[in-house]
MMTF fields as JSON, N, C-alpha, C and O atoms, coordinates in Angstrom:
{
  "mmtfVersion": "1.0.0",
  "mmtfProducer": "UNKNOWN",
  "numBonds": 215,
  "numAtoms": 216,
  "numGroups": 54,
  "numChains": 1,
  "numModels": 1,
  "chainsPerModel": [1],
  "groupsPerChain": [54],
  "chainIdList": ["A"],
  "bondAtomList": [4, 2, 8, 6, 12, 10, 16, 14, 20, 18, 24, 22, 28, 26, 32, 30, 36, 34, 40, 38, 44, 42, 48, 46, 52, 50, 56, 54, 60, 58, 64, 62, 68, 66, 72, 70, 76, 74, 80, 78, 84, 82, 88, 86, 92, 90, 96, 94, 100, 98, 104, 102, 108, 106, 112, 110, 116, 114, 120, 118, 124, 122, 128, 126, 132, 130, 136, 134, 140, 138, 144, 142, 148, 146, 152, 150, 156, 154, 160, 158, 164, 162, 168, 166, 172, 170, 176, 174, 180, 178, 184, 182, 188, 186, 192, 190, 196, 194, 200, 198, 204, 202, 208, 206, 212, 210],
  "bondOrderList": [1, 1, 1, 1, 1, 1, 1, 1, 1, 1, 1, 1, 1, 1, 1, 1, 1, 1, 1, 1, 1, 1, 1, 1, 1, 1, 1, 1, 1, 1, 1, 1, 1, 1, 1, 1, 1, 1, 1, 1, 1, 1, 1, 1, 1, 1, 1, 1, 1, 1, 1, 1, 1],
  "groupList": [{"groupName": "UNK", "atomNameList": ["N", "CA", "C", "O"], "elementList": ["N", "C", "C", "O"], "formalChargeList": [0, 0, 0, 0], "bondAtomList": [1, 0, 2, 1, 3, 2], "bondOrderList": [1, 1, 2], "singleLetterCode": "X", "chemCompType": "L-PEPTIDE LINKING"}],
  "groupTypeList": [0, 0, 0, 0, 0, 0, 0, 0, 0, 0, 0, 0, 0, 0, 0, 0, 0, 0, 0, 0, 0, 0, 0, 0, 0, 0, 0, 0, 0, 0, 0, 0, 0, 0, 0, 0, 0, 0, 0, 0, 0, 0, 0, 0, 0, 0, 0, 0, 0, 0, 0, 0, 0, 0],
  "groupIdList": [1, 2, 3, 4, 5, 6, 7, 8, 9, 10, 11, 12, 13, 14, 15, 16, 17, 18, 19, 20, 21, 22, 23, 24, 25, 26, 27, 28, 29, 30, 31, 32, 33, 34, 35, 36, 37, 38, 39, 40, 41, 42, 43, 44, 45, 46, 47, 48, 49, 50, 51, 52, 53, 54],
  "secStructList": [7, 4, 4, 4, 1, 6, 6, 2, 2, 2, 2, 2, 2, 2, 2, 2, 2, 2, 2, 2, 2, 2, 2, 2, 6, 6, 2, 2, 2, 2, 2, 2, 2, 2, 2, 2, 2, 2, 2, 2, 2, 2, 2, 2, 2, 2, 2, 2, 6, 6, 4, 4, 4, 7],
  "xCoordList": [-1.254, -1.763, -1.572, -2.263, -0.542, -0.2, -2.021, -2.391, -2.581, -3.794, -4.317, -5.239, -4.36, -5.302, -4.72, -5.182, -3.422, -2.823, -3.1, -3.354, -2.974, -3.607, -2.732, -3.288, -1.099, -0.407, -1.339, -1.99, -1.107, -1.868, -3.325, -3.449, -4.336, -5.487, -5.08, -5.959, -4.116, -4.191, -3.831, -4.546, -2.755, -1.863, -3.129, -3.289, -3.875, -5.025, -5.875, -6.022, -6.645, -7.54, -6.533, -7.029, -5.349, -4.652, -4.598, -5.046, -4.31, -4.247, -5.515, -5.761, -6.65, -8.126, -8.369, -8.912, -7.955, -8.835, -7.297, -7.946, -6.377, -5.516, -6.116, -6.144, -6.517, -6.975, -7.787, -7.99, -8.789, -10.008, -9.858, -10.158, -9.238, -8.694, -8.24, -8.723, -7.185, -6.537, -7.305, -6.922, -8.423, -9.407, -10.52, -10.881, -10.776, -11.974, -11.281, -12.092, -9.695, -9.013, -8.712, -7.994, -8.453, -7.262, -8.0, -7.338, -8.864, -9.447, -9.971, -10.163, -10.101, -10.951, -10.024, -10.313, -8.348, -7.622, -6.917, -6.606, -6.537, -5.724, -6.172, -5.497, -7.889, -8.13, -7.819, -7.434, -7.862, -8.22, -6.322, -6.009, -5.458, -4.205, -3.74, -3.004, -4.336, -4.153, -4.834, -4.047, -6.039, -5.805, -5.103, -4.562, -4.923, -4.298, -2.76, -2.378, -2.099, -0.828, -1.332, -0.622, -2.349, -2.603, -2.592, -1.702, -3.521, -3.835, -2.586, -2.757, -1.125, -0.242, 1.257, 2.094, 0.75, 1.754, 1.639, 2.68, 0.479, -0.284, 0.472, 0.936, 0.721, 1.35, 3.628, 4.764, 2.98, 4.773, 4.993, 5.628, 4.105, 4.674, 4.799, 5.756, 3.144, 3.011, 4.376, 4.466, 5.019, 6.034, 7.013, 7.75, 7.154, 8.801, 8.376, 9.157, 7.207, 6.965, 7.078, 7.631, 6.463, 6.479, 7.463, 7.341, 8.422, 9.628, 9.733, 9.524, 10.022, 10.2, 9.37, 9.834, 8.274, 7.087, 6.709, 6.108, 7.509, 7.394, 7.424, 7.356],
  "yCoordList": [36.218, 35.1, 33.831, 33.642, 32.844, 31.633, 30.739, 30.532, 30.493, 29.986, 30.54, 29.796, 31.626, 31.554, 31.495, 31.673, 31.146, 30.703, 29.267, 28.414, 29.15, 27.623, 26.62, 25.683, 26.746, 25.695, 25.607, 24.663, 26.658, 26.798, 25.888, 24.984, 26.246, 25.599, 23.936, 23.078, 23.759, 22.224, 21.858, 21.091, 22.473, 21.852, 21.834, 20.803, 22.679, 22.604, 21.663, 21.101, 21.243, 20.16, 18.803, 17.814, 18.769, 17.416, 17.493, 16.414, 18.149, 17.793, 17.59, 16.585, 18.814, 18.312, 16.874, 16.208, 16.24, 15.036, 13.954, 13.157, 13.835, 13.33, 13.29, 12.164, 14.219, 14.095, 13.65, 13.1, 13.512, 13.029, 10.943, 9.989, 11.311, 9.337, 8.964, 8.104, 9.871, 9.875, 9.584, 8.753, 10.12, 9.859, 8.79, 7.894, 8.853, 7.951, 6.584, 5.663, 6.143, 4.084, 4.613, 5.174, 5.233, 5.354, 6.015, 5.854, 6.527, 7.303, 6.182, 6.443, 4.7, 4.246, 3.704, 3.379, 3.432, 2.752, 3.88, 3.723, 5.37, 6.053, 6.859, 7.638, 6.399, 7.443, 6.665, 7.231, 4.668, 4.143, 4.477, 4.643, 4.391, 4.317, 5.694, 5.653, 6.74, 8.251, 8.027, 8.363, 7.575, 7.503, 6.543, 6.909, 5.199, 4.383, 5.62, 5.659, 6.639, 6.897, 7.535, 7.341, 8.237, 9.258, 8.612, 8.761, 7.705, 6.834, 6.062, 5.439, 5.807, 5.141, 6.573, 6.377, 7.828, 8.745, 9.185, 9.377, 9.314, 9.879, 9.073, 9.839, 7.994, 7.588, 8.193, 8.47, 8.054, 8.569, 9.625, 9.571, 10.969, 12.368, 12.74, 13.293, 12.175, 12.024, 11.358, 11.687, 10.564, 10.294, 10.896, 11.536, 10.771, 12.021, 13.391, 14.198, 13.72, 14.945, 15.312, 16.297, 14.333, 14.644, 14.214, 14.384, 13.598, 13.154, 13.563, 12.771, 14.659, 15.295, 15.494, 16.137, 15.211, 15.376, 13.946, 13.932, 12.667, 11.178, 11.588, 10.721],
  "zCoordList": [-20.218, -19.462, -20.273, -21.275, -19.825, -20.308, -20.89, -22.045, -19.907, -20.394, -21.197, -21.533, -21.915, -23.12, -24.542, -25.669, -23.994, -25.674, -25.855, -25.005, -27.451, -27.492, -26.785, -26.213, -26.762, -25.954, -24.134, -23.686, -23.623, -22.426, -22.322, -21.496, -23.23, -22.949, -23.61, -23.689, -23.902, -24.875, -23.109, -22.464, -22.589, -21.208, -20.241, -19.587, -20.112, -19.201, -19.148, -18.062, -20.269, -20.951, -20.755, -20.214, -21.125, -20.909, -19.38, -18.992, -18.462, -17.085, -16.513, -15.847, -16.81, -16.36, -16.609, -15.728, -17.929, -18.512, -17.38, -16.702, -17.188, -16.951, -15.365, -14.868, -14.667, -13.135, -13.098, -12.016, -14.061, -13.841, -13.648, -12.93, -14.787, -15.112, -13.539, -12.803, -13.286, -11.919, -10.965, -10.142, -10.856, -9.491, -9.981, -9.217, -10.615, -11.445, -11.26, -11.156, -11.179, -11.366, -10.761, -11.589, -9.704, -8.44, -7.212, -6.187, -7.061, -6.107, -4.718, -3.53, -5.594, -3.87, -3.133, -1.982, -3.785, -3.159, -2.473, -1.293, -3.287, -2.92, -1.715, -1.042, -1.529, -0.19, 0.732, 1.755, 0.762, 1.46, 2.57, 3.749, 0.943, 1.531, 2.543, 3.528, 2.025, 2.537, 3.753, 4.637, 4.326, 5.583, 6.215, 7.258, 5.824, 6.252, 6.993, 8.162, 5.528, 6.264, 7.447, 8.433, 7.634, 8.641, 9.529, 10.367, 9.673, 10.975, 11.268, 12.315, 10.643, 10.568, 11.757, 12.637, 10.975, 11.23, 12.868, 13.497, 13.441, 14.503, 15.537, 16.381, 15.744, 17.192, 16.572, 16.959, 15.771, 14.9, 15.89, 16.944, 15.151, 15.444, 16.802, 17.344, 17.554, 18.589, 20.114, 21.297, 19.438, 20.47, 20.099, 20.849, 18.88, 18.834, 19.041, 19.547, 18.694, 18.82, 20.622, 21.112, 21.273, 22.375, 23.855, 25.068, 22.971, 23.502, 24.869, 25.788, 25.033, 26.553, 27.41, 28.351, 27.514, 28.311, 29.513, 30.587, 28.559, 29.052, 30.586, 31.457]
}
């Protein structure tokens, strides 16, 4: 099992502490933008998706 060698837990601890930073300076813009795409994609999929039905 890769994680319990010391390279493994050093890679684990650097990505835990690295996601955390990640959401902690980036989390209020990146949700605001993640729905923004959703609410952006929905008339998207919706007409191509439903092309043939017009």
């Amino acid at each position: 099992m890769w994680w319990r060698s010391p390279t493994g837990m050093a890679l684990t601890g650097f990505v835990l502490v690295a996601a955390f930073n990640l959401v902690k300076e980036h989390g209020g813009h990146a949700l605001g933008a993640l729905l923004d795409r959703i609410l952006l994609r929905c008339p998207l999929i919706h007409g191509t998706a439903n092309g043939d039905a017009r």
